[in-house]
N, C-alpha and C positions, 0 to 999 in steps of 0.2 A: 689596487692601482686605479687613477681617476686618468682618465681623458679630457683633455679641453679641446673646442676646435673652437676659436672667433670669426665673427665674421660681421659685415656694415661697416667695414672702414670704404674712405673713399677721399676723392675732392669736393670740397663744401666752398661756400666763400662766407667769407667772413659775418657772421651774425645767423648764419643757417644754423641747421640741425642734423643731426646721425641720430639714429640710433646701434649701437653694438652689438650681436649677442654673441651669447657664450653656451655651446651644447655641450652639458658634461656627458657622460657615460663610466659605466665603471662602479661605480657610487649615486647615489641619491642624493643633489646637491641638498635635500632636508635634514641630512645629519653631518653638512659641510658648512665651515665656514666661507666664502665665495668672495672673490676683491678683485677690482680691476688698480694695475698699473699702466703708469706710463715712461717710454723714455724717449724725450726729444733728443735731439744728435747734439753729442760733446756732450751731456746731461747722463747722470747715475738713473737708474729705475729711480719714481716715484711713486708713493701710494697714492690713491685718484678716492677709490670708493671701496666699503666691505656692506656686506649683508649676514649675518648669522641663521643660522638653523632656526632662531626664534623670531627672526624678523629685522632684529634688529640692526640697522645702516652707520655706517659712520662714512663723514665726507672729510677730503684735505677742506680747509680753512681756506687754501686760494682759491676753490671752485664757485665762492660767492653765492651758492646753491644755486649752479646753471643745471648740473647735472643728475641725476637721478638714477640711483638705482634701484633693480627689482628681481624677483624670480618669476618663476612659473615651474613648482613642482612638479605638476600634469607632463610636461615637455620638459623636465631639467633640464631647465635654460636659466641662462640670466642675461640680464639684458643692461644698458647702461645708454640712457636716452642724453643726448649731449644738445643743449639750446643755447642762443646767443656765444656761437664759435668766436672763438679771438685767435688771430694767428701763432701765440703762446701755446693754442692747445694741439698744435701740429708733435704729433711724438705715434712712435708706435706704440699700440692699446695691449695689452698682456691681460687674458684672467689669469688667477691663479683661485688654489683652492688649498685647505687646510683641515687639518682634522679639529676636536675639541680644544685639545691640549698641542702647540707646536707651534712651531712658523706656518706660513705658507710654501708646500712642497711642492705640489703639484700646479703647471704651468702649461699655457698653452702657447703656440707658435707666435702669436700675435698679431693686431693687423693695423695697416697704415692709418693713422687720418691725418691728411694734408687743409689746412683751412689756408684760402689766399686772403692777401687783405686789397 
């Protein structure tokens, strides 16, 4: 079983910064695959960002490359640094985690980010 707990959401104003992170437990996010979603209200989840066991990131096409993500095995954590906010990116942050083979199963609470404009 994996645990997620996020946390750095908040109020931004438009063009600021967050940072996310995400403290798994349970597992060693280095043999996980690691992704943040999002979901704005009246909107389905969306996928935002992943990271692999080997490094490897993929971003949504609409994030323009504002945002970024990262690990830190030492503190399995992941992190998801968010720059030049737009009030589009107002949704609640979800990580999730996944094994080799699968979907993404495991999920954490989530947390707000509100950007104004």
């Amino acid at each position: 079983q994996v645990y997620l707990v996020e946390s750095g959401g908040g109020l931004v104003q438009a063009g600021g910064s967050l940072r996310l992170s995400c403290a798994a437990s349970g597992r060693a996010i280095s043999s996980l695959a690691m992704g943040w979603f999002r979901q704005a209200p009246g909107k389905e989840r969306a996928f935002v960002a992943s990271i692999n066991w080997d490094s490897y990131t993929d971003y949504s096409d609409s994030l323009e490359g504002r945002f970024t993500i990262s690990g830190d095995n030492a503190k399995n954590t992941v992190y998801l640094q968010m720059n030049s906010l737009k009030s589009e990116d107002t949704a609640v942050y979800y990580c999730a985690a996944r094994d080799v083979v699968g979907p993404f199963r495991y999920w954490g609470q989530g947390t707000q980010v509100t950007v104004s404009s």
